[in-house]
N, C-alpha and C positions, 0 to 999 in steps of 0.2 A: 971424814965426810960429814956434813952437814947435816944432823938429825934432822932439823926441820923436811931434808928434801926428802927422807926417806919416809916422814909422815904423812906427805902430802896424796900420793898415791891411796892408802890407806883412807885418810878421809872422802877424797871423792869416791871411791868404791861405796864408802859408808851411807852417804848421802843418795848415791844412786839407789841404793836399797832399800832407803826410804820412798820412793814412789807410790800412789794407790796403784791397785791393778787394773787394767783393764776387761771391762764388761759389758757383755750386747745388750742394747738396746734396742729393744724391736719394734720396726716400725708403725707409726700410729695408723690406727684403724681407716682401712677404705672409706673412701665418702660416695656414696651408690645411691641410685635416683630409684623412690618406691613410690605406688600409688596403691589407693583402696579400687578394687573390681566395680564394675561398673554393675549397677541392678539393673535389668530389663526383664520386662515379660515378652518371652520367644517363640513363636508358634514353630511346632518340630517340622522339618521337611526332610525331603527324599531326593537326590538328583538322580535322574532317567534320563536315555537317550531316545530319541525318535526322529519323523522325518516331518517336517510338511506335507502337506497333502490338498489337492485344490479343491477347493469349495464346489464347482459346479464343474467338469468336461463332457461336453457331449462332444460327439461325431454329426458334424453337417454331410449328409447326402441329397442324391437326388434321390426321389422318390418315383420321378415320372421319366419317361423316356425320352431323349429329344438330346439337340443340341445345344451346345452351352454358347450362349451367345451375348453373356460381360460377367465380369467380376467386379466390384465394385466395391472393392478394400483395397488397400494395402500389405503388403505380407506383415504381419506383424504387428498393425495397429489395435487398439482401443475402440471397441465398438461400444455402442449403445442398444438397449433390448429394443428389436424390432426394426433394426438397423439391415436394408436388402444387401445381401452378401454376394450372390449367384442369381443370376437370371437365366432360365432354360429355354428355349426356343417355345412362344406363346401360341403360335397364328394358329395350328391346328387343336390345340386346347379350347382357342376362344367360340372356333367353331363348333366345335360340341358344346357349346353352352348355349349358345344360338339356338343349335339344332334340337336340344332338349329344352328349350324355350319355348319352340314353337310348338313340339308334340304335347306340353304338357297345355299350352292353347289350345290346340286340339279335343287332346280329352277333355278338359272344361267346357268344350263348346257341344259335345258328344254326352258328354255328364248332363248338361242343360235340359236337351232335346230330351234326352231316358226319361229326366225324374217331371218333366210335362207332358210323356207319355203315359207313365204310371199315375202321374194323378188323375187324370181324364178317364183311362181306364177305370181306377178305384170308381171315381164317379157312375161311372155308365155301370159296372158290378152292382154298385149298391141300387141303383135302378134297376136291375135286372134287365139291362139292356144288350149287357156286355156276356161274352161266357165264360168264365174261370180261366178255362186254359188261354185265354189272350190276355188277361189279366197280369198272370203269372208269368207269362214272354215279356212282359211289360214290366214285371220288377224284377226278373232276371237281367233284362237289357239297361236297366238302369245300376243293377249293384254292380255287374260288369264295368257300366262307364266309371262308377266310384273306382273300382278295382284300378281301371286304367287310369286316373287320374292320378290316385298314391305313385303306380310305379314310374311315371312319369315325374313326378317331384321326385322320387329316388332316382332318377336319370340325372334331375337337372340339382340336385346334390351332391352327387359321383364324377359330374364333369364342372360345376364349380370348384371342388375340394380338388379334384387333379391339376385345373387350372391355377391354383394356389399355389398346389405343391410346385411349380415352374419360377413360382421365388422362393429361394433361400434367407428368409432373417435369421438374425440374432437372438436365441431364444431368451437372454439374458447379457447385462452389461461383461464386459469381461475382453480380451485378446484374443485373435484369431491366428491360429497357425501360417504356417507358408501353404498354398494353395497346393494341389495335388493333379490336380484335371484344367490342363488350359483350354482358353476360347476356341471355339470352335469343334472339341471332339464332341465323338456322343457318350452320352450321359445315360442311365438308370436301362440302360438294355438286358433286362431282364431279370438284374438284381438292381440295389441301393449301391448305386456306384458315392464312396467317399470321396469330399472334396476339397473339407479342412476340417478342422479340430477347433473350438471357442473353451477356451478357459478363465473359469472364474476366480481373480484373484484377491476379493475383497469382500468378502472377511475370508480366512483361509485357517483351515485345519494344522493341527499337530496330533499324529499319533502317537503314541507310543506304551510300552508293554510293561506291567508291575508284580511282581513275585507275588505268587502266593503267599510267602510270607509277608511283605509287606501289606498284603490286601488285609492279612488276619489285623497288623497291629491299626489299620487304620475302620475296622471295624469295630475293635476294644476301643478303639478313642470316643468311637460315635454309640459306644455301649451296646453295637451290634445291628442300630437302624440301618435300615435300607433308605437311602434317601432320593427322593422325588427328580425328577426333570430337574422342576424350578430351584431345588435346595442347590442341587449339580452347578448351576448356572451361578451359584453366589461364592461358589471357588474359586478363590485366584490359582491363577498360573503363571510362571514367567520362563522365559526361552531367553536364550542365547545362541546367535549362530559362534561358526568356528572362529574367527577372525574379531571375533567382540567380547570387551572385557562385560564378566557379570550377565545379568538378566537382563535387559534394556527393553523385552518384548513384553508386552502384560496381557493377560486373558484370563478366557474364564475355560473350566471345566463343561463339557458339553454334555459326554457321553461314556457311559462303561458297559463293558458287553456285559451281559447276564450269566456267562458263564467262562470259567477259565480253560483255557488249551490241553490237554490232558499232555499231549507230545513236550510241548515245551514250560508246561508249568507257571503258565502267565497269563495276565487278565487284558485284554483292551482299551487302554484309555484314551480318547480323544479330547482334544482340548478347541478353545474356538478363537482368531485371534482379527483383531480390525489390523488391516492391512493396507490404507487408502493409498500410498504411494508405491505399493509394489515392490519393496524393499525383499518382503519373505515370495522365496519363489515354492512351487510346487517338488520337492525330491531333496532341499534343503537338509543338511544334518542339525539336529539341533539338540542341544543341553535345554532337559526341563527339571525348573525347581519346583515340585509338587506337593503342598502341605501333608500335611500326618494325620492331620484332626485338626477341629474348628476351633480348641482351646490351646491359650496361650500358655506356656509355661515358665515359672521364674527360672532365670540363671544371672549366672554371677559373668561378666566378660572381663575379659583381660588379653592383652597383644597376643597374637598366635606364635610370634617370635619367641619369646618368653618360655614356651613349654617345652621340656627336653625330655628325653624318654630314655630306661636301661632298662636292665632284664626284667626288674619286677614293675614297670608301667611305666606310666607318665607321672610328671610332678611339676611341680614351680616351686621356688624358693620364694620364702616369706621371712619377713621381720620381726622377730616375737617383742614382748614390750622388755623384753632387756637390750634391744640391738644388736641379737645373735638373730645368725641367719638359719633358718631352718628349712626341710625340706618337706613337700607335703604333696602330698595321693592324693591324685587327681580322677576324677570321669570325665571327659570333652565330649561338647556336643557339637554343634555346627559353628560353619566358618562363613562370619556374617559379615556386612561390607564393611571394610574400612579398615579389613586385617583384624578384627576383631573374633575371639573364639569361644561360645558360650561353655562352660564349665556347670555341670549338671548336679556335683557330687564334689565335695571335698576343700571346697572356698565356702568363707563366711565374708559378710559385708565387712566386716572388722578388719578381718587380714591385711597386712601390709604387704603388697608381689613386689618381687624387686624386677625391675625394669631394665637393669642393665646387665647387660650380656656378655661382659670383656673378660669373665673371669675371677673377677675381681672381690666375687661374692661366693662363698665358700661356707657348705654347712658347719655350724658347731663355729665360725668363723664370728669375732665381734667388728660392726661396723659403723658408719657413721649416714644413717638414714637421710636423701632429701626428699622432701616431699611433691609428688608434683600431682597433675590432674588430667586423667585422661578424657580422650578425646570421644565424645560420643559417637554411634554410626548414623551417618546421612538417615535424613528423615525421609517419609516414603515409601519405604520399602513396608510392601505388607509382610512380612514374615515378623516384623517388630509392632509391638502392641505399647 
């Protein structure tokens, strides 16, 4: 046999043995988008819930008896103050005004005659013409015609003002309900027969009710003052109904009752809001964002997306200046427009927050930082200073 073939096997085995070995190589480092928190000064708030509530409703009645004889709205329209709503049957009102027209001529004319009897008298007294007691018939008969004079102006006041009450205005701009009593029935027989409802819807109220606790921390804000009407009125507020993103309503603070609910543990706050198109109705639900105190406070913002939370709190992952990622305790404060979520405790301006959320950043993990620039929150809003 041919040594050579028997060596050949041999050497290629040799050679295969000569290979380097094979070794992992591990992936290079993620490339993950960071930015530095945004500094803002943030005034603290509260979100409450409450209702609308209308500005002005009274109850239109009659006042006077009679037949109702026009309406003169529409169910449902837009009045103006002093606008005739209900006209009550007038003809025998107007004659009582007539008729106490003429008695209180009368008594003027009875008044007249008295007090140019009493002078004539005095006269002939001081002469010693006259005797006392005709005298004194002479100034009783005249304080009598006074007497009757007054009650006769009280006649023809009592039947002016009745005859008034036989129209219904508008005590104020506002809507008039659907009508209650049609043309022709009788009206105010014996009581204040209701006819319709007028509600005021511009400017219109929010109430709504704040924990004792929250009343303590926004009393520590104000160091304890009690403040004024006018201070109250320099409070924003902003509403939301159900169907609308954010606050979109703005107002001011009106009113806080003086003392808190003992039953339910909460205080009164009404709010006051311009309403010119009628958008907010009276019975509304509404979301109110209601400041904490009149000072702004620094925080640090960063995407709300961003913060994840496990047993021991919340955190965000940050970039330390080696491009390890690390993880860092956080305190959140509010969730301000734009997706944006103030961090109260636990961010420095310097921090690097990672931004991306795929996973892909991993504490103790090295990476490859980009940099980018976050988006500030819409301007306007007064909760940002």
């Amino acid at each position: 046999m041919n040594r050579s073939l028997i060596l050949l096997p041999l050497l290629v085995a040799t050679l295969a043995g000569c290979k380097p070995e094979n070794k992992f190589q591990p992936p290079p480092p993620p490339e993950i988008t960071i930015a530095l928190p945004l500094q803002q000064e943030v005034v603290p708030f509260e979100i409450q819930t409450g209702n609308t509530v209308a500005f002005n409703t009274v109850d239109l009645v009659a006042r006077v008896e009679g037949f109702l004889t026009s309406q003169n709205y529409v169910d449902g329209a837009i009045v103006k103050k002093g606008d005739t709503l209900f006209v009550i049957e007038q003809t025998m009102y107007k004659a009582k005004v007539k008729e106490a027209e003429a008695g209180l001529d009368a008594a003027k004319a009875q008044l007249v005659q008295a007090e140019a009897e009493f002078s004539r008298q005095q006269t002939l007294l001081q002469q010693n013409v006259s005797a006392q007691n005709v005298f004194d018939q002479a100034k009783a008969k005249r304080d009598s015609a006074r007497a009757n004079v007054e009650n006769n102006e009280g006649n023809l006041v009592i039947a002016q003002t009745n005859l008034a009450y036989t129209t219904v205005s508008a005590p104020f701009d506002g809507i008039v309900t659907k009508h209650l009593v049609s043309v022709g029935e009788l009206v105010g027989n014996g009581v204040a027969t209701k006819l319709a409802t007028i509600v005021q819807l511009d400017p219109i109220y929010v109430e709504f009710n704040v924990s004792e606790q929250d009343v303590l921390t926004v009393r520590a804000n104000l160091k304890g003052k009690r403040m004024t009407v006018e201070e109250l009125a320099k409070i924003p507020l902003d509403i939301g109904l159900m169907n609308e993103e954010g606050f979109p309503h703005s107002g001011f603070m009106n009113y806080v009752s003086p003392e808190i609910d003992p039953n339910t543990g909460t205080i009164l706050v009404r709010g006051l809001f311009q309403n010119p198109n009628g958008v907010l109705l009276p019975g509304f639900f509404a979301r109110v964002r209601m400041p904490m105190g009149l000072a702004a406070e620094k925080a640090m913002l960063v995407p709300n997306r961003v913060i994840a939370e496990d047993q021991a709190g919340r955190y965000v992952l940050v970039v330390n200046k080696d491009d390890v990622v690390e993880q860092r305790r956080i305190t959140q404060g509010m969730l301000l427009p734009g997706g944006l979520r103030a961090i109260t405790k636990g961010l420095n301006a310097e921090d690097r927050v990672v931004l991306t959320t795929s996973g892909r950043a991993v504490p103790g993990g090295k990476v490859v930082p980009k940099l980018t620039t976050l988006t500030p929150p819409p301007p306007g809003d007064n909760i940002l200073k």
